[in-house]
FIVO-60015 format. One record per atom (N, C-alpha, C): x, y, z; residue number from 0; residue in one letter. Coordinates in steps of 0.1 Angstrom, whole numbers. Each point is the difference from the previous one (the first is absolute). Example, Ala and Ser with C-alpha at 12.3 -4.5 7.8 and 13.67 -1.06 7.14 Angstrom:
BEGIN
(site (132 -57 78) 0 "A")
(site (-9 12 0) 0 "A")
(site (9 12 0) 0 "A")
(site (-4 11 -7) 1 "S")
(site (9 11 0) 1 "S")
(site (-8 11 8) 1 "S")
This chain:
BEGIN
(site (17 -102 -299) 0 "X")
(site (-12 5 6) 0 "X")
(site (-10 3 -11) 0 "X")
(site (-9 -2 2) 1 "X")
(site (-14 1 -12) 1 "X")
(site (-6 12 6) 1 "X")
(site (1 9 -10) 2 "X")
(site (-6 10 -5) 2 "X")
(site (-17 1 5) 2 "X")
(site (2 15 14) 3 "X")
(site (-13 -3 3) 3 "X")
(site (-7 17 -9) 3 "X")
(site (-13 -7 -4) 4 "X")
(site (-7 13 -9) 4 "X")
(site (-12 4 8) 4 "X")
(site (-1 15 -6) 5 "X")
(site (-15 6 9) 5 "X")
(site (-8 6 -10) 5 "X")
(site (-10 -3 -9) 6 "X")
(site (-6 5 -11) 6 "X")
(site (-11 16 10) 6 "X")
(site (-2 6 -6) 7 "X")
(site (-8 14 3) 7 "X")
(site (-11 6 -10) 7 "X")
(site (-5 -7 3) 8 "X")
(site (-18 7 -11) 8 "X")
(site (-7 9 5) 8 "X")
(site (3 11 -8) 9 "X")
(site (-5 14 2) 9 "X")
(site (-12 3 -9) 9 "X")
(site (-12 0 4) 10 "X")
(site (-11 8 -4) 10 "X")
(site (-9 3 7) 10 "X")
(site (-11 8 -6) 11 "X")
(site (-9 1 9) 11 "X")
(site (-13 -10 -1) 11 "X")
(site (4 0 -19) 12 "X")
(site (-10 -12 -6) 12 "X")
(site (-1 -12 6) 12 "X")
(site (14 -7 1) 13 "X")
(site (-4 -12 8) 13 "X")
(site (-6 1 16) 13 "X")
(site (3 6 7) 14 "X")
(site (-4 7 15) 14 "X")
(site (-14 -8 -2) 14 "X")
(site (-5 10 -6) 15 "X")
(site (-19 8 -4) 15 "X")
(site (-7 -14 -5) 15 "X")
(site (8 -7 -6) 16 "X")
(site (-6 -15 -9) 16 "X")
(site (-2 5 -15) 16 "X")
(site (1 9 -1) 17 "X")
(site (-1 -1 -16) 17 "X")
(site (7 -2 -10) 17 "X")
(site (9 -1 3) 18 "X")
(site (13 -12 -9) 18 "X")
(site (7 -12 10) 18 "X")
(site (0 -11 -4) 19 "X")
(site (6 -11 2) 19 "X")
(site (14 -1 1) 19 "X")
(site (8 -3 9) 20 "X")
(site (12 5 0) 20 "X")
(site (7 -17 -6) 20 "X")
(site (4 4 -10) 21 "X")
(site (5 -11 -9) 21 "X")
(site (18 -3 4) 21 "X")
(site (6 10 3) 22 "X")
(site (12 0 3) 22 "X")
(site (11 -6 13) 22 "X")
(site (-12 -2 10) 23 "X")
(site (6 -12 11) 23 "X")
(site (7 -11 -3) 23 "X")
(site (-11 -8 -6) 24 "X")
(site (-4 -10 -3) 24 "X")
(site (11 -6 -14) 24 "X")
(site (3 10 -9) 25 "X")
(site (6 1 -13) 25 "X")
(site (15 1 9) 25 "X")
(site (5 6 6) 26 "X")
(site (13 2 5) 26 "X")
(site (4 -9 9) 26 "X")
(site (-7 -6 10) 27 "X")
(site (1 -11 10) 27 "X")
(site (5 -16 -11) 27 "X")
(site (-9 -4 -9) 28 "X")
(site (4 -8 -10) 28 "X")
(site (14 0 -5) 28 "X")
(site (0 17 -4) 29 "X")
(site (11 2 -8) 29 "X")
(site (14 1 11) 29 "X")
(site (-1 7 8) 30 "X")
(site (16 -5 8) 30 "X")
(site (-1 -14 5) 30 "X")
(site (-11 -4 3) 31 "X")
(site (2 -19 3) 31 "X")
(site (9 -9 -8) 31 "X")
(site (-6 4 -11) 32 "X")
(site (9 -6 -9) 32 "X")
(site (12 6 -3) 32 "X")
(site (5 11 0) 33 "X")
(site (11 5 -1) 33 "X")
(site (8 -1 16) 33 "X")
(site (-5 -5 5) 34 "X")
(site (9 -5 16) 34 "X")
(site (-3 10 8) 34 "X")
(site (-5 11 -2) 35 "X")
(site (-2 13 9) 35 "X")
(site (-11 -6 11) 35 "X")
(site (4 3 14) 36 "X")
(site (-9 -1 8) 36 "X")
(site (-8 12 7) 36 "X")
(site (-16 3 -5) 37 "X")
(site (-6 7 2) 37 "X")
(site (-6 2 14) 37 "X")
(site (1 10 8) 38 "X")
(site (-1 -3 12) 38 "X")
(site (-14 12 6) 38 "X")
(site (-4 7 -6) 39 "X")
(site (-11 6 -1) 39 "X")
(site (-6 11 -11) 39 "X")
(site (-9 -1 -1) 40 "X")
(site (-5 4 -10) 40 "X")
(site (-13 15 8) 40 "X")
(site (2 14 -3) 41 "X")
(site (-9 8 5) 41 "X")
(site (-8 12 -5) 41 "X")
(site (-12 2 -1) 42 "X")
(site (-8 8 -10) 42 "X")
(site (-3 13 5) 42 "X")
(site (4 11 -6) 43 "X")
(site (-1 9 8) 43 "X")
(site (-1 14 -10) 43 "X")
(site (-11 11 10) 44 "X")
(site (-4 7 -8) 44 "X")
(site (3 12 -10) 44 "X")
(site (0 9 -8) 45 "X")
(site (5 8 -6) 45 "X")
(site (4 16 8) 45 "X")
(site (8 -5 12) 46 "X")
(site (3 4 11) 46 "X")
(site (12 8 2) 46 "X")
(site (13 5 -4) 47 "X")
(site (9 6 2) 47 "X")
(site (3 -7 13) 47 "X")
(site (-1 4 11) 48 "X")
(site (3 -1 12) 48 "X")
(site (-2 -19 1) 48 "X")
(site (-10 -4 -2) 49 "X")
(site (-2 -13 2) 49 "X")
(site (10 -8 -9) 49 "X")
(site (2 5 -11) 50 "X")
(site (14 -8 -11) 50 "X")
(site (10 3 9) 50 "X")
(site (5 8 5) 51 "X")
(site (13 7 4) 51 "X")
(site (3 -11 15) 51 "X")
(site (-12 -3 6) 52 "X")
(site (-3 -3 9) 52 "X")
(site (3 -18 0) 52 "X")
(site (-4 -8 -13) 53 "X")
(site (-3 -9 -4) 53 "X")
(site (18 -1 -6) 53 "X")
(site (3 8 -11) 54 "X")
(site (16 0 1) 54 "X")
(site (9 -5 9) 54 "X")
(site (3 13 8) 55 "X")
(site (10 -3 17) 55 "X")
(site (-1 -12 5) 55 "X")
(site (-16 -4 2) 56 "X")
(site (1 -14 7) 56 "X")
(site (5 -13 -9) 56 "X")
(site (-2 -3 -12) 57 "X")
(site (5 -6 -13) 57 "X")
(site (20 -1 4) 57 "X")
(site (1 17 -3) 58 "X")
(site (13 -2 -4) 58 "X")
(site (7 -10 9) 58 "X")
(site (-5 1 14) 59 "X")
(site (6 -2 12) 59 "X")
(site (5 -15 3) 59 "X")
(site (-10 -11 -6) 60 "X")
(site (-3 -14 -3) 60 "X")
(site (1 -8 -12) 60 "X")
(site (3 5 -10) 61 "X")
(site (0 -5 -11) 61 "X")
(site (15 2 -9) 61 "X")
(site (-1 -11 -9) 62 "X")
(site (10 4 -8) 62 "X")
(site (-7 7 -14) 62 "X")
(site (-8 -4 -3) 63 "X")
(site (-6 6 -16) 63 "X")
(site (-14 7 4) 63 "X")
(site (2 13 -4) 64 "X")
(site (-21 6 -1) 64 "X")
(site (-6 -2 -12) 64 "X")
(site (-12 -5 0) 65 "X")
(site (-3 3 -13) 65 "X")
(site (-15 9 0) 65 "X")
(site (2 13 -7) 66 "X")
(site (-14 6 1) 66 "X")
(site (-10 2 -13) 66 "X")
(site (-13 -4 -1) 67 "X")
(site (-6 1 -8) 67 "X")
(site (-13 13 2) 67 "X")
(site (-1 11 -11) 68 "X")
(site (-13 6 -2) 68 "X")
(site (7 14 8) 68 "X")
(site (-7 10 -5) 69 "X")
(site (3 12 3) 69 "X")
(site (7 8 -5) 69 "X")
(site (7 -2 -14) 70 "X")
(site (7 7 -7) 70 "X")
(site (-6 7 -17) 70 "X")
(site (-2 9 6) 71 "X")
(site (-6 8 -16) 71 "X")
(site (-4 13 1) 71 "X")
(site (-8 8 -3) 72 "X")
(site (-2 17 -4) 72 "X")
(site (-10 1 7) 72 "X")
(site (-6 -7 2) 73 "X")
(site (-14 6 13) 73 "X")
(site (2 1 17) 73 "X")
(site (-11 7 0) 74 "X")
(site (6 4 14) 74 "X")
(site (4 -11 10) 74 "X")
(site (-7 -13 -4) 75 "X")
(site (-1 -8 13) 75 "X")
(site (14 -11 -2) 75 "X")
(site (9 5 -8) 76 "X")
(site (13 -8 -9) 76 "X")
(site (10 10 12) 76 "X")
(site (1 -9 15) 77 "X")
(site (6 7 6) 77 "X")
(site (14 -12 9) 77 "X")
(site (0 -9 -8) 78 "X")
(site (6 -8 8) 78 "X")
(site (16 1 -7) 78 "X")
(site (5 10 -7) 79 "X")
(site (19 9 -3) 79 "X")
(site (-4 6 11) 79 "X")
(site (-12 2 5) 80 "X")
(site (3 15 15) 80 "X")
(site (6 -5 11) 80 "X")
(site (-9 -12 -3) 81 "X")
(site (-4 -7 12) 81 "X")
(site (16 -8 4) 81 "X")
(site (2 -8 -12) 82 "X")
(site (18 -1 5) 82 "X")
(site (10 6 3) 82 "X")
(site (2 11 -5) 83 "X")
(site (7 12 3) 83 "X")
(site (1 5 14) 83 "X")
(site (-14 -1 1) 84 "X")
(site (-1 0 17) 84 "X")
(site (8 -7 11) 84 "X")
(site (-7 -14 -6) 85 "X")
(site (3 -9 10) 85 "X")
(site (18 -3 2) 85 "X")
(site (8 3 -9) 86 "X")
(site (10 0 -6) 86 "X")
(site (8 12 6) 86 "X")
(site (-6 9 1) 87 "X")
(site (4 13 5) 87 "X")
(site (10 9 -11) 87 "X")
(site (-5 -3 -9) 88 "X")
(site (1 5 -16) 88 "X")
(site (-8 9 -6) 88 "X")
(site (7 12 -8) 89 "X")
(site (-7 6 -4) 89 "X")
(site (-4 -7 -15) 89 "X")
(site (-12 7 -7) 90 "X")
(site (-6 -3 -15) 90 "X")
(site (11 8 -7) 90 "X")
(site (4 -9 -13) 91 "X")
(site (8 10 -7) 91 "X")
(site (-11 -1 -14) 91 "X")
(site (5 4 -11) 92 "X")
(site (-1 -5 -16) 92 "X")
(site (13 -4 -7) 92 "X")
(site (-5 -12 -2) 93 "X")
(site (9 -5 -9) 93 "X")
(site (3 2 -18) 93 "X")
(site (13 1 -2) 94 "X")
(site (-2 8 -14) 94 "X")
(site (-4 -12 -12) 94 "X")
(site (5 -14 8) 95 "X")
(site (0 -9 -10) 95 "X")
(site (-17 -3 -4) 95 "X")
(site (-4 0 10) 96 "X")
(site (-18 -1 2) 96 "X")
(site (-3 12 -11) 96 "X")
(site (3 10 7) 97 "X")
(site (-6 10 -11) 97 "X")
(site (1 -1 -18) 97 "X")
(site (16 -7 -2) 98 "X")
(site (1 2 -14) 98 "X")
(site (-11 -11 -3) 98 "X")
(site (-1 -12 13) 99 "X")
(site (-14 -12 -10) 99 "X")
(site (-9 1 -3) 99 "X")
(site (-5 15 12) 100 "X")
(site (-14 1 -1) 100 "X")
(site (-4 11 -13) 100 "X")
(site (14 11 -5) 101 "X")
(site (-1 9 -10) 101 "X")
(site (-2 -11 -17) 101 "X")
(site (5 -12 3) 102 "X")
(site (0 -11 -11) 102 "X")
(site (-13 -3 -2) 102 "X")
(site (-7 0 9) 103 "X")
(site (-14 -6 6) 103 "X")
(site (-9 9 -9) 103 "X")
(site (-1 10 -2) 104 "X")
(site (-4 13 -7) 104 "X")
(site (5 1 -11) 104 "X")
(site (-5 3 -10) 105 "X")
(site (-3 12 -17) 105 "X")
(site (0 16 8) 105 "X")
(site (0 3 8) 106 "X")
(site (-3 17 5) 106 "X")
(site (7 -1 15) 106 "X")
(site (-6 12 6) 107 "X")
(site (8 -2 17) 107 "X")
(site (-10 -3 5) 107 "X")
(site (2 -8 8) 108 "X")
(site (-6 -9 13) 108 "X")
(site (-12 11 9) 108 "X")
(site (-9 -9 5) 109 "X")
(site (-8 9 3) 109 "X")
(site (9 6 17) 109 "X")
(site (0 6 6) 110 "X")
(site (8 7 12) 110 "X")
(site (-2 -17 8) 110 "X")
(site (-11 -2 4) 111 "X")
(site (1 -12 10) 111 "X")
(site (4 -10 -3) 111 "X")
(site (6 -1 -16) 112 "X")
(site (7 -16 -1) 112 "X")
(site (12 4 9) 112 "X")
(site (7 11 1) 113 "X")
(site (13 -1 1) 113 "X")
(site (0 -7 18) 113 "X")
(site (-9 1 4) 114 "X")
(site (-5 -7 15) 114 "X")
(site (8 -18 0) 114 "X")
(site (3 -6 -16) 115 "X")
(site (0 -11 1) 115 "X")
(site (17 2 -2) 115 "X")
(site (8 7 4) 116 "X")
(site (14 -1 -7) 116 "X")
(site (5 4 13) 116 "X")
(site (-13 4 13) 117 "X")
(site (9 -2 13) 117 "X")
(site (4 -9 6) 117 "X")
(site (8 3 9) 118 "X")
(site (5 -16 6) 118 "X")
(site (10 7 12) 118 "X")
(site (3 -13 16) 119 "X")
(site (3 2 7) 119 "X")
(site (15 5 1) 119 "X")
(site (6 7 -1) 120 "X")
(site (13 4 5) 120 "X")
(site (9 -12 -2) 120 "X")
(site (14 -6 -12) 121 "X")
(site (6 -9 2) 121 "X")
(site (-7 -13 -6) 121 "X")
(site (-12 7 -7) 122 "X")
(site (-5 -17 -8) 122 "X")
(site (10 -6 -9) 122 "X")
(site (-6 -11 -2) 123 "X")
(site (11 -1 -15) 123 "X")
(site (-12 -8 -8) 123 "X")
(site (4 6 -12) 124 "X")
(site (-12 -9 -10) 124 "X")
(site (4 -16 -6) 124 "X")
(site (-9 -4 -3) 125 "X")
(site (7 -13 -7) 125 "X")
(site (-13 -2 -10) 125 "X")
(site (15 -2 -11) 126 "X")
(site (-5 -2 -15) 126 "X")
(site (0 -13 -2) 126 "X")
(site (-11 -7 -9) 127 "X")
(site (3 -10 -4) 127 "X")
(site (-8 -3 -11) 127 "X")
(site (3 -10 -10) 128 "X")
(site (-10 -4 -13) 128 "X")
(site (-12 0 5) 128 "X")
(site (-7 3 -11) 129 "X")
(site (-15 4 -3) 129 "X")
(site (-7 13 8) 129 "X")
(site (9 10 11) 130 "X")
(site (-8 5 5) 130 "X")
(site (4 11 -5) 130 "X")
(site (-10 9 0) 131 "X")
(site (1 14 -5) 131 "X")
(site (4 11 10) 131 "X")
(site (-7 -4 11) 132 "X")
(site (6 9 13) 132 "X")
(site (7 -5 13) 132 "X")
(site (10 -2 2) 133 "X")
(site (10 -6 10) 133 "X")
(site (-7 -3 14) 133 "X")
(site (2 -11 7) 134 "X")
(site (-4 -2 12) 134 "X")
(site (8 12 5) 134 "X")
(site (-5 5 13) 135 "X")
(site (8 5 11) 135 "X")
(site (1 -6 12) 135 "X")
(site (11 2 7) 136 "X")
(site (6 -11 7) 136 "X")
(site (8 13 13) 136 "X")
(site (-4 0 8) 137 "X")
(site (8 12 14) 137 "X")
(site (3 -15 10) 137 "X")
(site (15 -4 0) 138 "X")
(site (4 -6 9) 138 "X")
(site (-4 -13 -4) 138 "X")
(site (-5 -9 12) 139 "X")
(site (-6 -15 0) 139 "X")
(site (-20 3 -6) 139 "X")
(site (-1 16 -4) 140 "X")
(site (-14 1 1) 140 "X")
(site (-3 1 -15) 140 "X")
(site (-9 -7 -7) 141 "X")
(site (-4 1 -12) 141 "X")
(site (-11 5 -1) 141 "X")
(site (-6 10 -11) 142 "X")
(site (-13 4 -1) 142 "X")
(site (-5 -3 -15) 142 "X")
(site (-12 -7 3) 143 "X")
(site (-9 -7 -11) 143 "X")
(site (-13 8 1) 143 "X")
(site (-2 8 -15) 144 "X")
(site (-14 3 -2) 144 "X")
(site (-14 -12 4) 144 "X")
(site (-10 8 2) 145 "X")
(site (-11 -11 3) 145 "X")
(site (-8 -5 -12) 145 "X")
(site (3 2 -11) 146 "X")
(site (-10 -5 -10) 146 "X")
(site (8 -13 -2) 146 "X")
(site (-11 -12 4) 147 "X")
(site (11 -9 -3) 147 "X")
(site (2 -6 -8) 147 "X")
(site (-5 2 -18) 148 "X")
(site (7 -4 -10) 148 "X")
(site (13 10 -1) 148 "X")
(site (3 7 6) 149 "X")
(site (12 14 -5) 149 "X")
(site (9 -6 13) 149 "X")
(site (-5 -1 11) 150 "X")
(site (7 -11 13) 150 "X")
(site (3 -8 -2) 150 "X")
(site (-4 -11 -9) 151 "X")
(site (5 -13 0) 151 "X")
(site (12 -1 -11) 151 "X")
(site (-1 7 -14) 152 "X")
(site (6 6 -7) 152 "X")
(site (19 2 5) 152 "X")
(site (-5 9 8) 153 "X")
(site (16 7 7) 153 "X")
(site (3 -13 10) 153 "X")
(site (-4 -5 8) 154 "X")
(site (-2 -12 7) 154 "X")
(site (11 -7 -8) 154 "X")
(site (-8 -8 -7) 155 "X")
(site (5 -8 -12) 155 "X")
(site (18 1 -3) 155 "X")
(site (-5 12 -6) 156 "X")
(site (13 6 -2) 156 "X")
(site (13 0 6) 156 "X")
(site (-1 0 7) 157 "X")
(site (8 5 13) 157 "X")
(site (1 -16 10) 157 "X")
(site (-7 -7 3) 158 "X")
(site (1 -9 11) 158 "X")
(site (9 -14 -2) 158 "X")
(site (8 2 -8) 159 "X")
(site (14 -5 3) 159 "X")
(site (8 1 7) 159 "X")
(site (0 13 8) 160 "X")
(site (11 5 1) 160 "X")
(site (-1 -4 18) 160 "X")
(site (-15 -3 8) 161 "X")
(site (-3 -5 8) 161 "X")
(site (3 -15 3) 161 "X")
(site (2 -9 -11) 162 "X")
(site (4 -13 -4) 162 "X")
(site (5 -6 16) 162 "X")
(site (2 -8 7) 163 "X")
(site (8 -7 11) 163 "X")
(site (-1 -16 -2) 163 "X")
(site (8 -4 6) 164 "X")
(site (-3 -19 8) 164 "X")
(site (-14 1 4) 164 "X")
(site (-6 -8 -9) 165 "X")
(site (-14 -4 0) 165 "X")
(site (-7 -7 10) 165 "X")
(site (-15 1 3) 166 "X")
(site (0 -7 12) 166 "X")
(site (-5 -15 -6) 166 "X")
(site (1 -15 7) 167 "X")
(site (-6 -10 -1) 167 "X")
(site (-12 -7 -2) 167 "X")
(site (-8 -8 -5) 168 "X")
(site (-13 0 8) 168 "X")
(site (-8 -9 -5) 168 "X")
(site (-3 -8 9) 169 "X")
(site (-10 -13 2) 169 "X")
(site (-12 1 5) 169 "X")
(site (-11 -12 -4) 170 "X")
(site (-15 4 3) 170 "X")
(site (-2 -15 3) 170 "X")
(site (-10 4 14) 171 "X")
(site (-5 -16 2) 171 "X")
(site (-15 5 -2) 171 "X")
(site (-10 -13 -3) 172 "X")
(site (-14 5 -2) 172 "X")
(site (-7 -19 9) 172 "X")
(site (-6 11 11) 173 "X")
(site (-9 -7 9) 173 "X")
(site (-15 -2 -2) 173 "X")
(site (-4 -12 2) 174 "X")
(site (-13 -3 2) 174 "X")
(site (-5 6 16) 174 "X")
(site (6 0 7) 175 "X")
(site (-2 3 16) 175 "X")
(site (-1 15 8) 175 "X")
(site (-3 1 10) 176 "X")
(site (-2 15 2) 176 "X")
(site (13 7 9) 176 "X")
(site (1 13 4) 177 "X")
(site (16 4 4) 177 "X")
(site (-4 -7 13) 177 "X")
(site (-8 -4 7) 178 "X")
(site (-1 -1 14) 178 "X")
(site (7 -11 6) 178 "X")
(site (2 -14 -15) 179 "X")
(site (4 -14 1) 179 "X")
(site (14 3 -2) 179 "X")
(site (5 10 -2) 180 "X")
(site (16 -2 -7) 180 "X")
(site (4 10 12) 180 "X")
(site (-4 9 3) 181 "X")
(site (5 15 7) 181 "X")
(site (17 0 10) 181 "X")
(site (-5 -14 4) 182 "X")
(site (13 -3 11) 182 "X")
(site (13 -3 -6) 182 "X")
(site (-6 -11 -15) 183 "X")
(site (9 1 -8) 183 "X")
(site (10 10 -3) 183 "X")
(site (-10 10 -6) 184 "X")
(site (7 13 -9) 184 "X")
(site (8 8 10) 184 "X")
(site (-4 -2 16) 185 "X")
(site (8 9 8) 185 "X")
(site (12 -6 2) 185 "X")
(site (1 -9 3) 186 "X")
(site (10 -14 -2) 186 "X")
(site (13 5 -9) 186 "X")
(site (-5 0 -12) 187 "X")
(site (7 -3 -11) 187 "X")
(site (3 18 -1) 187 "X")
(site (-8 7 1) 188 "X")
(site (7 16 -3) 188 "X")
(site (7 8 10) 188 "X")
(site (0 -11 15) 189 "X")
(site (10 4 10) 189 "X")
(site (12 -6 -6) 189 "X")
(site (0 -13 -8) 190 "X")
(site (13 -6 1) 190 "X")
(site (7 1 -11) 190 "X")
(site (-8 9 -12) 191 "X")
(site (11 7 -12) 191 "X")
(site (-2 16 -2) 191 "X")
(site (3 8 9) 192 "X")
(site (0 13 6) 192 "X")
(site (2 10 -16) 192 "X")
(site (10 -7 -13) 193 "X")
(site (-2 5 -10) 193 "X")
(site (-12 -2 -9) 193 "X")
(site (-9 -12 5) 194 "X")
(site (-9 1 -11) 194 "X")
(site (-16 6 3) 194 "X")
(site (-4 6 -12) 195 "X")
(site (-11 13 4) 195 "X")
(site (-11 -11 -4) 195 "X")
(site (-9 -9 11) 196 "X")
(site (-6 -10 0) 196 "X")
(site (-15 10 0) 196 "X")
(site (-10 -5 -11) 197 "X")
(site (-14 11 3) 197 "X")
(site (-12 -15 -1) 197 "X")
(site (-5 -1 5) 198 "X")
(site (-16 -3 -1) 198 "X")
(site (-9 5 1) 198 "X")
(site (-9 -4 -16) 199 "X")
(site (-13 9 -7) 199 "X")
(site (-13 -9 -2) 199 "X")
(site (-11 2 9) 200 "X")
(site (-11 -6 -5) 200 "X")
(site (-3 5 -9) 200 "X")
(site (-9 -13 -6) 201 "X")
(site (-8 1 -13) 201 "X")
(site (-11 -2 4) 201 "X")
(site (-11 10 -4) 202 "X")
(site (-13 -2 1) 202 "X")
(site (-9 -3 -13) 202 "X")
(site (-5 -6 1) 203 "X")
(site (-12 -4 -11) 203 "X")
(site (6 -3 -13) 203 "X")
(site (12 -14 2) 204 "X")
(site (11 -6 -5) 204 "X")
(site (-3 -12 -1) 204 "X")
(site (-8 -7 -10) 205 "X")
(site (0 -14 1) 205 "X")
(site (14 -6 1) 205 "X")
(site (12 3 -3) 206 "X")
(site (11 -14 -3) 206 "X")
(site (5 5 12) 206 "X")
(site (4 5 8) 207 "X")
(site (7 6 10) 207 "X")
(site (-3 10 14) 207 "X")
(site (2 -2 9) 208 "X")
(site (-2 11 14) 208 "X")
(site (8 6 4) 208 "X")
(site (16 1 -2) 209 "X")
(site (7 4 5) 209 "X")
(site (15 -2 -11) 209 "X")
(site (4 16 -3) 210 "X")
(site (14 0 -8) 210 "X")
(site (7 0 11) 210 "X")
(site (15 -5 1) 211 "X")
(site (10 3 6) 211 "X")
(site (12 6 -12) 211 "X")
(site (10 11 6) 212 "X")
(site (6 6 -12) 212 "X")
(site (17 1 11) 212 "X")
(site (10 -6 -8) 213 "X")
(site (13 0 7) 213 "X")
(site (11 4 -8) 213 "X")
(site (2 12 4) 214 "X")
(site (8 13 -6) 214 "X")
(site (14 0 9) 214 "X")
(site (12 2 -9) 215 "X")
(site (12 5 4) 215 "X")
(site (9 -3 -9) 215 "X")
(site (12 13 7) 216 "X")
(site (11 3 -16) 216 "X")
(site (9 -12 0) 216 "X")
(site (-1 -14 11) 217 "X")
(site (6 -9 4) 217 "X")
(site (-8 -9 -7) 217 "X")
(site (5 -3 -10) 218 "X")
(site (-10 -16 -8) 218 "X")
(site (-1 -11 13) 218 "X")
(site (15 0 4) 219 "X")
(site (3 -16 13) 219 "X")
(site (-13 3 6) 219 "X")
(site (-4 13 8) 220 "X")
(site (-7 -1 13) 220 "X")
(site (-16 1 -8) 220 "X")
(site (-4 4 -11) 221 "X")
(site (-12 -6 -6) 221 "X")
(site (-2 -15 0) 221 "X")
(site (13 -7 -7) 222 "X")
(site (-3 -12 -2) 222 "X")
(site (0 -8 13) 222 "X")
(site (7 1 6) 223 "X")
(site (5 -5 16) 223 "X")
(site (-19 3 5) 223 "X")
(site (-6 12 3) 224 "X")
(site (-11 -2 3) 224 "X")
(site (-10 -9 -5) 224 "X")
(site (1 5 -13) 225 "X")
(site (-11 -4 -7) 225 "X")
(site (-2 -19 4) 225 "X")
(site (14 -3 1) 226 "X")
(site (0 -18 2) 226 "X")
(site (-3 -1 16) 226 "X")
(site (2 10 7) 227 "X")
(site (-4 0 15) 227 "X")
(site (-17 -2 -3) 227 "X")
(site (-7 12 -4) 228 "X")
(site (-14 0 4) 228 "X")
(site (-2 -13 -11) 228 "X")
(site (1 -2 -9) 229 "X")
(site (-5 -14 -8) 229 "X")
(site (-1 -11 12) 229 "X")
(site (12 -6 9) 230 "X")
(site (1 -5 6) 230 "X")
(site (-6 -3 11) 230 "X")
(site (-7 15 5) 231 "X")
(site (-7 -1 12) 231 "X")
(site (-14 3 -5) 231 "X")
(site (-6 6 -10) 232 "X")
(site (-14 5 2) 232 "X")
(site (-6 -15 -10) 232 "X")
(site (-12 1 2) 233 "X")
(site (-10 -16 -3) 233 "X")
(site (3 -3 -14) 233 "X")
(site (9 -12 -4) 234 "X")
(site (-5 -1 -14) 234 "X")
(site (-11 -2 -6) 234 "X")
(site (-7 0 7) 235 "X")
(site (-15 -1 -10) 235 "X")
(site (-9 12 0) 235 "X")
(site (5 13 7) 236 "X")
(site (-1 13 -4) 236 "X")
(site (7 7 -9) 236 "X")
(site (14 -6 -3) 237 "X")
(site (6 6 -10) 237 "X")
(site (-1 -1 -14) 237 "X")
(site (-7 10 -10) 238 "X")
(site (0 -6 -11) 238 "X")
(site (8 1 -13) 238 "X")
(site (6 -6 -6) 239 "X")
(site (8 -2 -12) 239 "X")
(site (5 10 -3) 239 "X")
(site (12 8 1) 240 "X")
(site (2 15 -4) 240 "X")
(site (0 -1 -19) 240 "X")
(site (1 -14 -4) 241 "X")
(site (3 5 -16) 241 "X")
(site (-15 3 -4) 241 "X")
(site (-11 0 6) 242 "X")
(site (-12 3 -3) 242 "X")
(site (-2 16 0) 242 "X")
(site (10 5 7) 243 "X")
(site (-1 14 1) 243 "X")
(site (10 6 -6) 243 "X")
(site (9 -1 -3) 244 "X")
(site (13 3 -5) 244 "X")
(site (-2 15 -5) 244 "X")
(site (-16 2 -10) 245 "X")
(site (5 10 -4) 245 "X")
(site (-7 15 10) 245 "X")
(site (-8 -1 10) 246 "X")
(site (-7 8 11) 246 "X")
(site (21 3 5) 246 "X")
């Protein structure tokens, strides 16, 4: 079974438009290639109830959470509450947090750092090379700061351990529009039920109008298609894939 994931972007910044939420986008890539199948992705705001809310329904459907933003000493750094909640877990402090954050400091901490050494009831941390402060990890749920040079950082770090059976993947590139192939593609993605068959226009693309993209953890049933639609869709719409090799 392939690993289904549910990423969770907590701010209020991204909400509002004033920050660009970089972390979708960065994580969807990154379990792709690590075989993880991401299955939704949801932004949501610096909410207690709304995390807690966003949690339960997560836990319910998925095998991995992954949550970004919300973690730090200001008030609006509410998403340890917010899992706790959803979790039906109390906030503890953790001592090992504390001795990192006492390292952190030449003197004692100002009162609100120690905000950063809470964590949900039963976490467990994980250490690994180069990072100074341990991912935390409560169950299948991982929680990732939102700054995302310090996010991608722990990311990094850590995303081995997500590693699976990789998925497959072939590209055809069309001169023609989805309208001429359509019957094809239903054809062909009724009759290999494992392969995740997508068609993407291209607009304002001189070499091409249409990518086709044929995904699965089954090499056979990529290749098996991929010589199906070759077969059936116009050779003189199909163009050369070694021209594209590296798209």
């Amino acid at each position: 079974m392939t690993t289904r994931a549910e990423i969770l972007v907590i701010g209020n910044e991204i909400l509002s438009g004033k920050v660009t939420d970089e972390h979708s986008g960065f994580l969807c890539r990154e379990f792709r290639s690590l075989g993880v199948d991401v299955r939704r992705t949801v932004t949501l705001p610096d909410e207690i109830e709304a995390i807690a809310e966003a949690v339960r329904q997560a836990w319910t459907r998925s095998d991995l959470i992954v949550s970004t933003g919300g973690i730090g000493p200001t008030h609006d750094d509410v998403t340890i509450a917010g899992v706790a909640m959803g979790l039906g877990r109390p906030v503890v402090r953790n001592s090992t947090l504390e001795s990192v954050i006492r390292q952190m400091y030449d003197r004692e901490p100002p009162e609100v750092v120690w905000r950063l050494a809470d964590v949900p009831e039963g976490a467990e941390l994980i250490v690994a090379d180069g990072l100074r402060v341990p991912v935390v990890r409560v169950g299948k749920l991982y929680l990732f700061p939102g700054v995302p040079e310090i996010f991608r950082r722990k990311f990094d770090a850590i995303k081995a351990r997500f590693r699976e059976e990789p998925f497959f993947l072939r590209k055809i590139y069309l001169t023609t529009g989805e309208e001429m192939i359509a019957v094809t593609l239903d054809r062909v993605a009724k009759k290999f039920p494992e392969l995740l068959l997508g068609s993407y226009p291209a607009v304002n693309r001189p070499d091409y109008r249409v990518l086709l993209t044929l995904e699965s953890k089954n090499a056979a049933v990529v290749d098996d298609a991929y010589r199906d639609l070759l077969s059936s869709l116009p050779c003189e719409a199909v163009l050369p894939l070694e021209e594209y090799r590296a798209n």
